[in-house]
N, C-alpha and C positions, 0 to 999 in steps of 0.2 A: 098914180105911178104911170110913169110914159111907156105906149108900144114900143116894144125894141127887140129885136133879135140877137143873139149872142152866138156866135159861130165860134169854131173851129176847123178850118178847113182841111186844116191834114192831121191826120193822128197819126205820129210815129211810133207807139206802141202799140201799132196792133202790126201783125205781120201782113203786109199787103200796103191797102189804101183805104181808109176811109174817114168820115170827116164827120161834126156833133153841130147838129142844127137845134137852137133854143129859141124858141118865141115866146113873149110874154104879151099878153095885152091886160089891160085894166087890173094889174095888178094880181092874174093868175097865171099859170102856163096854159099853153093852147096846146102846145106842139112841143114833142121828145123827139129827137129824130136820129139813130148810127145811121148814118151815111155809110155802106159800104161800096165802093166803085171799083174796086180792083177788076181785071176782066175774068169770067172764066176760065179754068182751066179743064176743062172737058175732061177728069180721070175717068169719070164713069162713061163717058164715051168711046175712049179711047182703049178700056178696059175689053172692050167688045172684039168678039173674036181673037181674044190670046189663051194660051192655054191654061188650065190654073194652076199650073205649076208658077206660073210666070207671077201671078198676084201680088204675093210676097213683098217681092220684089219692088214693083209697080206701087203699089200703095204706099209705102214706105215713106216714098216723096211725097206724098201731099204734105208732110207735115216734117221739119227738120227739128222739133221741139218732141212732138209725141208719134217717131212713125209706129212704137211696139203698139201703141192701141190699135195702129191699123192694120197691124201685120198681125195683130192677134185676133181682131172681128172677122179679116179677112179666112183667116184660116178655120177659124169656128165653123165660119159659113161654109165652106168648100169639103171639113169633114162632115156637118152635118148631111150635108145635102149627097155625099157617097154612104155614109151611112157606116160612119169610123168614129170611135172614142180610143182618146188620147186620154192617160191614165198614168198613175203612180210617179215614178219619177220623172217622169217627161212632163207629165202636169204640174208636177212641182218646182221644174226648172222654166217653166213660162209665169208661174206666179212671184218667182225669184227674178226672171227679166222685168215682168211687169214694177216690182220693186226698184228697181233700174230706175227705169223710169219715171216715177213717181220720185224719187229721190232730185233725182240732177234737176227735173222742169220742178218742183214745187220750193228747191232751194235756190232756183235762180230767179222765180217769183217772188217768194214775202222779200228773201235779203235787195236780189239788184232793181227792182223793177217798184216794189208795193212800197216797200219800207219809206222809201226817202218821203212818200206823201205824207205820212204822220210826223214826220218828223220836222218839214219844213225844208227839207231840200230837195235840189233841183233835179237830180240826179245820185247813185252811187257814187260814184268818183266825186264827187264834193262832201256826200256822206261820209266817207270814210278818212274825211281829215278830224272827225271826232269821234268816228266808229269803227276804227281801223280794225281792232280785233274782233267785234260781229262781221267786217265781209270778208274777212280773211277765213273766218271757219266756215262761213255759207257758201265759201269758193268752195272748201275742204270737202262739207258733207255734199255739194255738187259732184267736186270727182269722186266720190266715193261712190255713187250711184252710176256716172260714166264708167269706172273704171265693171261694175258689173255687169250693163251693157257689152265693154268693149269682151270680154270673157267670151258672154253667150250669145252675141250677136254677129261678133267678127270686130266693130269697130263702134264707136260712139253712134254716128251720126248712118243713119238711115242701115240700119244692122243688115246682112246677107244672110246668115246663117241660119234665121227663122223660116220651118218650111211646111207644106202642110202633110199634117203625119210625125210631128215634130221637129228635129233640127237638122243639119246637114253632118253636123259634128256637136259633141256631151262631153264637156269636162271632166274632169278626172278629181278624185278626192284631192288630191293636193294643189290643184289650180284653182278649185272653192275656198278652202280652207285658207289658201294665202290672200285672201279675202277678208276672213275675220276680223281681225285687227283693225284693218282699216273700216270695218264696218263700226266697231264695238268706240271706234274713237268719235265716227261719225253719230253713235247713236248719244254717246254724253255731249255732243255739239249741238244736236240735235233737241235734247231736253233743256240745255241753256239758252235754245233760241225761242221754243216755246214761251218760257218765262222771260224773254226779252220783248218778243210781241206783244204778248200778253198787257204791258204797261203802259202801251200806246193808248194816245187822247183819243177814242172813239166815240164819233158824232151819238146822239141819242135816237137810234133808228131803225125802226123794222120794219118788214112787208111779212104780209101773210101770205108766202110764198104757198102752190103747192109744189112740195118734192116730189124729184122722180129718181129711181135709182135703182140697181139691181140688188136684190135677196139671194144672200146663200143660207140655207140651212145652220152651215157649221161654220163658215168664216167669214170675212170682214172682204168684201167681194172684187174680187179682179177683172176675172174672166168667167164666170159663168153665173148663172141665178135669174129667177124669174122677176119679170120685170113691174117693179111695184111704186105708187106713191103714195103722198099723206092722206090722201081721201082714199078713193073706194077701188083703185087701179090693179090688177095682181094678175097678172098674163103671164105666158108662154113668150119671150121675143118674137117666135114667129109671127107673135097677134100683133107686133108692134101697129100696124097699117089699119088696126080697126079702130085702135083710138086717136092715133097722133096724124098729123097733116102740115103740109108744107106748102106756105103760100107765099104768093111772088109780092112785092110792094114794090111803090114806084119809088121810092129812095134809095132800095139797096140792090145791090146782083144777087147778095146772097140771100137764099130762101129763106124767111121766116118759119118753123117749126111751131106748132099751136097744138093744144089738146081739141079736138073735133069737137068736145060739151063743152069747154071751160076758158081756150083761150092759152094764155101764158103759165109755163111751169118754171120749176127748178132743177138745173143737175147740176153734178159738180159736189167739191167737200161737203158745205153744209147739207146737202139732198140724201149723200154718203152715211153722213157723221148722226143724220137727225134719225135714216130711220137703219141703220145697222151699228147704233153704239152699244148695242149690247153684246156684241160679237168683236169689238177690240180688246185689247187685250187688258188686263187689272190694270198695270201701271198705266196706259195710256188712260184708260178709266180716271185714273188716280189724278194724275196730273190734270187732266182737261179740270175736272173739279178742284184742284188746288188752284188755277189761273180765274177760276169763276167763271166758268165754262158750265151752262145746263146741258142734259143731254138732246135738248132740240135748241137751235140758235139761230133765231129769227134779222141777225144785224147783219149785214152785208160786208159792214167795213170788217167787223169781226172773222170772218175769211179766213181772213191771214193767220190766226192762230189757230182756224182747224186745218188749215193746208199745214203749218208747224207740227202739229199732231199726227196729221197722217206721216209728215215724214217720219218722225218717229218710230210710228206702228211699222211704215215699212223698212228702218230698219233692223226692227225687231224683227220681224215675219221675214226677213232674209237671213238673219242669223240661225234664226230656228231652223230652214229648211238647208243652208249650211251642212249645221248638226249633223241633220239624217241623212243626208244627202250616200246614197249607193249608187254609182253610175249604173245606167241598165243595159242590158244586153243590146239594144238597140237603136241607135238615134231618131229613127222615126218608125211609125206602123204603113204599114203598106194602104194604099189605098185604090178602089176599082171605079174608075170613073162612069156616071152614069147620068141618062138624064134627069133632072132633080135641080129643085132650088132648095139654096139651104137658108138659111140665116144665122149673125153672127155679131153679139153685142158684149162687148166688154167697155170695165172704167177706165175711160181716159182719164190723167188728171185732171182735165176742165168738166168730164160728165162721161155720160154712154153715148159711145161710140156705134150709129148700127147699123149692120149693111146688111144687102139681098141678093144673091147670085143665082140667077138662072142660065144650068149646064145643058150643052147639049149632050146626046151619048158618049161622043168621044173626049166629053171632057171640057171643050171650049166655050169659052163665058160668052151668053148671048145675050144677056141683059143683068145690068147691073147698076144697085140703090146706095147711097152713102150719105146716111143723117149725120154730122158732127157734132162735136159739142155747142161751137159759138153759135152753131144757125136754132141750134134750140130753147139758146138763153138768151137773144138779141130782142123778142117781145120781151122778159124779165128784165133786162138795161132799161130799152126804154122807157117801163115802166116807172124803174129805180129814179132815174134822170128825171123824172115830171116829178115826182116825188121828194125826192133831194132839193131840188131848186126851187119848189114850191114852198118848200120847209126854212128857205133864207131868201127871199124875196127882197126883203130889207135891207140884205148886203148890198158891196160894191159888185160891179161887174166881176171884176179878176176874183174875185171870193165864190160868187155861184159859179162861174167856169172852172177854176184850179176843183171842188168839194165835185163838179157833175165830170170831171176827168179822172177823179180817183175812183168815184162811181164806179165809171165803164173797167178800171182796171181791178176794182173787188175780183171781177169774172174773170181775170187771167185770160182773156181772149185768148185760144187756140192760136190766133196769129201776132201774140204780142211778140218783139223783137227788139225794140230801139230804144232810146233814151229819154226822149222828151215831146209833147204837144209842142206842133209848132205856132206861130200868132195868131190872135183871135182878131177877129172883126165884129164889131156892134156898129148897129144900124139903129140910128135913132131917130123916132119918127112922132 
């Protein structure tokens, strides 16, 4: 087999820039590479010296797909470190936004973004001249999750009304409740799509990932829980820094995330799905097992039907908390700023989300940390990439390029946005 490199230079699905370098020589792979070149955007710099009221806010934009993960680590952080617990119904109206969330980004993933690679098209919008009614509902159970953002946030896209101590303003029983419906349509959308993924031709393929993911005691976890993986992992967030590390490569701007003994992990659904499925709910239970779903799922491509699932779960675990839903006396608890770092890690859809602020007494952020999802899972790509390519070696070019772009897109890259990989170049030598 001939040396040759297999490029892509731009990836239009990921949000930003970045680009997938492949080398083969003598018939193995040498070299996996995410290119990420976007430049900086300095929040954690920029973060420095505002007040943290202001946070919120500020964090929100990093990300126009998940800003409630950051507006919710952020504010973890910011109560911990004053030394305030957010409780009962205000708790349960951020695990109700978090569902928000988790709804609109994981159904504009499998349906407009994931789907079309199993199926052999190019895109949604060519998808849907034979799967008109799967993107019509995947729009559907999307606004259905926007429209709960737009309730408890203010507005879809980078919410306001999240604050730290709770919210600025708490809906009213009948502004939840006018929700239901549109939840209860969304949630039979939602189990028809399961069982639509589900049927998809998945390659024959695992990595012995290890997971990483938060633990809650009593539920299937959002925003709070100690932070545990497959092997021997089981901390306090604040210990995040003893085991996990961030290191710079000469291919990408963005930091690589590594475990300090081990190297490469997992977060995200399957990290989720593998070590907290005993805490979903029966039916989701039920159903993962009817599509042939184990309760640990080692395939990558397989993804997509646990991201189908969590939507599900969430929005059942919106429904429920619906139900109980009592407004409380208060929209947020008072907080006394002091000096203190807190810490603050909640599920994004793509993994844990987890930041560190250090306050001075009056309150103003003097230093501040932000691990994301994709910088955590970009050793895991590239892993997946040397591995995927090495497992068709024998194909055509466009065969290992189109199998290692679906690859990168299993992980729902935090900054996926667009339509399509643009041209590839091979270099043959």
């Amino acid at each position: 087999m001939p040396t040759k490199t297999i490029k892509v230079d731009y990836l239009a699905r990921v949000e930003g820039e970045g680009a997938l370098d492949l080398a083969i020589s003598d018939g193995k792979v040498v070299s996996a590479q995410l290119r990420i070149f976007e430049p900086p955007r300095f929040f954690e710099a920029f973060l420095r010296g505002r007040g943290y009221a202001e946070t919120p806010d500020i964090v929100a934009r990093i990300c126009g797909i998940c800003p409630i993960a950051y507006q919710m680590s952020a504010v973890h952080a910011i109560e911990s470190a004053f030394g305030a617990k957010v409780e009962g119904q205000l708790r349960a109206l951020r695990r109700l936004i978090y569902c928000g969330e988790w709804i609109e980004s994981h159904a504009l993933h499998v349906v407009m973004l994931h789907a079309p690679d199993f199926l052999g098209f190019p895109d949604a919008i060519r998808m849907t001249r034979d799967h008109g009614d799967v993107v019509r509902n995947g729009l559907a159970i999307k606004k259905a999750g926007n429209e709960i953002m737009r309730l408890l946030g203010g507005r879809e896209i980078h919410p306001v009304n999240v604050k730290p101590g709770g919210f600025h303003r708490v809906p009213t029983r009948a502004e939840l409740r006018a929700l239901a419906e549109t939840l209860e349509h969304a949630r039979e959308l939602a189990t028809g799509l399961v069982r639509w993924v589900a049927t998809f031709p998945f390659p024959d393929f695992e990595q012995d990932y290890e997971f990483v993911a938060l633990r809650h005691p009593d539920e299937y976890p959002f925003n709070e829980g100690r932070l545990v993986s497959s092997r021997d992992i089981d901390i306090d967030i604040a210990e995040y820094e003893s085991e996990f590390e961030e290191r710079h490569v000469p291919h990408s701007t963005a930091l690589h995330s590594l475990l300090k003994r081990r190297g490469a992990y997992l977060v995200g659904p399957l990290a989720r799905y593998a070590l907290n499925f005993a805490l979903l709910p029966a039916t989701v239970q039920a159903l993962g097992e009817e599509v042939g779903l184990q309760p640990v799922c080692r395939n990558p491509f397989k993804s997509i039907v646990v991201r189908a699932l969590e939507i599900l779960f969430a929005c059942e675990e919106a429904l429920r908390i619906i139900d109980a839903y009592e407004p409380p006396a208060q929209a947020s608890v008072a907080l006394v700023p002091r000096a203190a770092t807190g810490f603050g890690c909640t599920e994004a859809p793509r993994g844990i989300c987890w930041h560190r602020y250090d306050f001075a007494e009056d309150g103003t952020i003097e230093r501040v940390r932000i691990v994301p999802p994709t910088s955590q899972n970009q050793p895991s790509i590239e892993a997946d990439l040397a591995a995927v390519a090495a497992s068709i070696l024998d194909q055509p070019d466009d065969v290992i390029r189109d199998r290692c772009e679906q690859a990168i897109r299993n992980y729902d890259p935090c900054i996926s946005c667009s339509a399509h990989f643009l041209k590839l170049k091979i270099n043959r030598s």
